[in-house]
C-alpha positions in Angstrom: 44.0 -65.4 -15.1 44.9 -65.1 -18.7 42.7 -62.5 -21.4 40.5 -64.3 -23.6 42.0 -63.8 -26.8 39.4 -61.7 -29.0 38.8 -62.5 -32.4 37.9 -59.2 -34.8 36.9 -61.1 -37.9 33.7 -61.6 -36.2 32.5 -58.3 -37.7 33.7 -58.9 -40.9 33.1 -62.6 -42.0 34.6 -61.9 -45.8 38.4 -60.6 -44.0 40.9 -63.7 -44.0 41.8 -64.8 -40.2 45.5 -64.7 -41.5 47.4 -63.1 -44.7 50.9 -64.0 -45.7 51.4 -65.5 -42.7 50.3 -62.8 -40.6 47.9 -63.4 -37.8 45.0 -61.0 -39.2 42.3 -62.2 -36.3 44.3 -59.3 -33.9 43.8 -56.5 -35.8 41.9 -54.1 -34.5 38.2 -53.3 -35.8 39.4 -49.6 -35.7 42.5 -50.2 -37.4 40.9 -52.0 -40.2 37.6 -49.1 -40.4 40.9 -46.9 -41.1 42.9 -49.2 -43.5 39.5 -49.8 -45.4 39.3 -46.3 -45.7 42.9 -45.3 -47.1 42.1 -47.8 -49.9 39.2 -46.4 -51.3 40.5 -42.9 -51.0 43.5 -44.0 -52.9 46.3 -43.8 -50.2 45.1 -40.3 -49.3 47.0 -40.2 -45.6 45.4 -36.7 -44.7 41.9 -37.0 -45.5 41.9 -40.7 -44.0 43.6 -38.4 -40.8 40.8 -35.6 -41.0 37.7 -38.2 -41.1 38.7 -40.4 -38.2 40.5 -37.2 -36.4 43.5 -38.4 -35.5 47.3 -36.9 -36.2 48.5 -37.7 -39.9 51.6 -39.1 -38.4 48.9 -41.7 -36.4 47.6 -42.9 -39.6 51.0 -43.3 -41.6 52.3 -45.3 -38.2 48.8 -47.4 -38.2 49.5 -48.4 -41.7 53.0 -49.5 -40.8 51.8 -52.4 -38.6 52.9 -55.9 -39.7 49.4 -56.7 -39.6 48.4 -53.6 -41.2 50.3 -53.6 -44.2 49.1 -57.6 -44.6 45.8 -56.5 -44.1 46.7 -53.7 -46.5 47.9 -55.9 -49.1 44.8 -58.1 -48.9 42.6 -55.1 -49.9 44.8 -54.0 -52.6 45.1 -57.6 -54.4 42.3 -58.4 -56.8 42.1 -62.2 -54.9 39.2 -61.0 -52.5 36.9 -64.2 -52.6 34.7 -62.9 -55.2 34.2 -59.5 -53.7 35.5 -57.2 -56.7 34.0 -57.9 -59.9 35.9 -59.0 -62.8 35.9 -57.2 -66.2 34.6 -59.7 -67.9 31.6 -60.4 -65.5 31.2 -56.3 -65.9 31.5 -56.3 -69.3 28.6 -59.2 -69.5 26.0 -57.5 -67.0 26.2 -54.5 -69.1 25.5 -56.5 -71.6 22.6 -57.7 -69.8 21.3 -54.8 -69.4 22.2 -53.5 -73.2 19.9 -56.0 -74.6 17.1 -55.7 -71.6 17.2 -59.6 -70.1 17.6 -58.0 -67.3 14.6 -57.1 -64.8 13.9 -55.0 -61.8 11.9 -56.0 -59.4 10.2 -52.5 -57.5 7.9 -52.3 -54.3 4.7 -49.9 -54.6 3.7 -48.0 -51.1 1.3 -50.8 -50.9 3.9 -52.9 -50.3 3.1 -55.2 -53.7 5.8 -56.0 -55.4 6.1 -55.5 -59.7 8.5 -56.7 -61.9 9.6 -54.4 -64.9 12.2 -54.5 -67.2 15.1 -52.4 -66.7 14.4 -48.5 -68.5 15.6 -47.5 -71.5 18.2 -45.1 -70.6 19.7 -47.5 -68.6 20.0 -49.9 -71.4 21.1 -46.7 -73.6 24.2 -46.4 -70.5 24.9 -49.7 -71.3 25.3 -49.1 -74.5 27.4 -45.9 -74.1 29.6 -47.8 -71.5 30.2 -50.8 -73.9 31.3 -49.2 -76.7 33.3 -46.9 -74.6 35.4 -50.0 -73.7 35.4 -51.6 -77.4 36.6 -47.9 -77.8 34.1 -47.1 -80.2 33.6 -43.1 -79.7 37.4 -42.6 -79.5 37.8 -39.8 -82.5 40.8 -40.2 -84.4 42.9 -38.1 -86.6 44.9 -38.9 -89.4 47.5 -36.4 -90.5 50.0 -36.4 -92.7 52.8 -33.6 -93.3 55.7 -33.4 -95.3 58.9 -31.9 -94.4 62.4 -31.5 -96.3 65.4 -32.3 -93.8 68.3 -30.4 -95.1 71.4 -32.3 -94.3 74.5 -29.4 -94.6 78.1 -30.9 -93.5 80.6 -28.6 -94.3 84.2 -30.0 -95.7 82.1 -32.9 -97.2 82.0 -31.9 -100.4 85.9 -31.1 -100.5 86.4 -34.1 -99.4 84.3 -36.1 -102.0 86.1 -34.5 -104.5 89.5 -35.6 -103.4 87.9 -39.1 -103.2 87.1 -38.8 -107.0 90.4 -38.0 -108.1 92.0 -40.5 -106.1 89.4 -42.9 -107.6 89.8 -41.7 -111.3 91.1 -45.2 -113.4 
């Protein structure tokens, strides 16, 4: 009797069934909890083999997997169905927000729910963030200074001489 062949995409219905050709739907929901992981904490091998408590050497041979390093190279690319924000869709909700269009909808502990507009000092965190990418607070400084280079090749000036009198007409 053949084993049913399982299918761990089931958990995560966003993860592609296959990547570069690799067969993704095999990977282990373990495995990929782990590979999730070493992204977001920027390739840090021995805090990804402190939280899940296995042996550093594990997690470096985990990663290593043909299907790892696909699944690996899914995470890292930018092409992730619409799951990673662009900057210019960031740069137009803070916008948004900047100018107050925005609204937040809140429930009281009576379970009614109120719509307000979104708070001044987030709209003020907009603002900082905007112009923080237009680079608007960057200080600069302009300086100037003079300096004198003082060119000294010794034997030129015997030299230019001799020139002269060989030039003299």
């Amino acid at each position: 009797m053949a084993t049913p062949k399982v299918d761990h995409t089931e958990k995560r219905p966003n993860d592609p069934k296959e990547y570069n050709g690799v067969d993704l739907r095999k990977l282990k929901e373990k495995h990929r909890e782990i590979l999730r992981f070493l992204v977001a904490s920027e390739f840090n091998y021995e805090a990804t083999a402190n939280k899940y408590d296995y042996h550093i050497k594990s997690i470096y041979r985990i990663a290593n997997y043909e299907k790892s390093r696909a699944y690996l190279s899914w995470l890292s690319s930018g092409d992730r169905e619409g799951q990673i924000a662009s900057a210019h869709e960031v740069l137009a909700r803070l916008t948004a927000v900047a100018r107050e269009d925005t609204y937040d909808e809140h429930v009281t502990p009576s379970g009614s729910k109120v719509v307000k507009k979104v708070d001044n000092r987030d709209a003020l965190k907009a603002l900082e963030l905007l112009g923080k990418s237009h680079g608007l607070f960057v200080e600069k400084q302009i300086t100037q200074q003079e300096t004198t280079i003082v060119v000294d090749i010794e034997g030129l000036e015997d030299d230019i001489e001799g020139l002269e009198d060989d030039i003299e007409v």
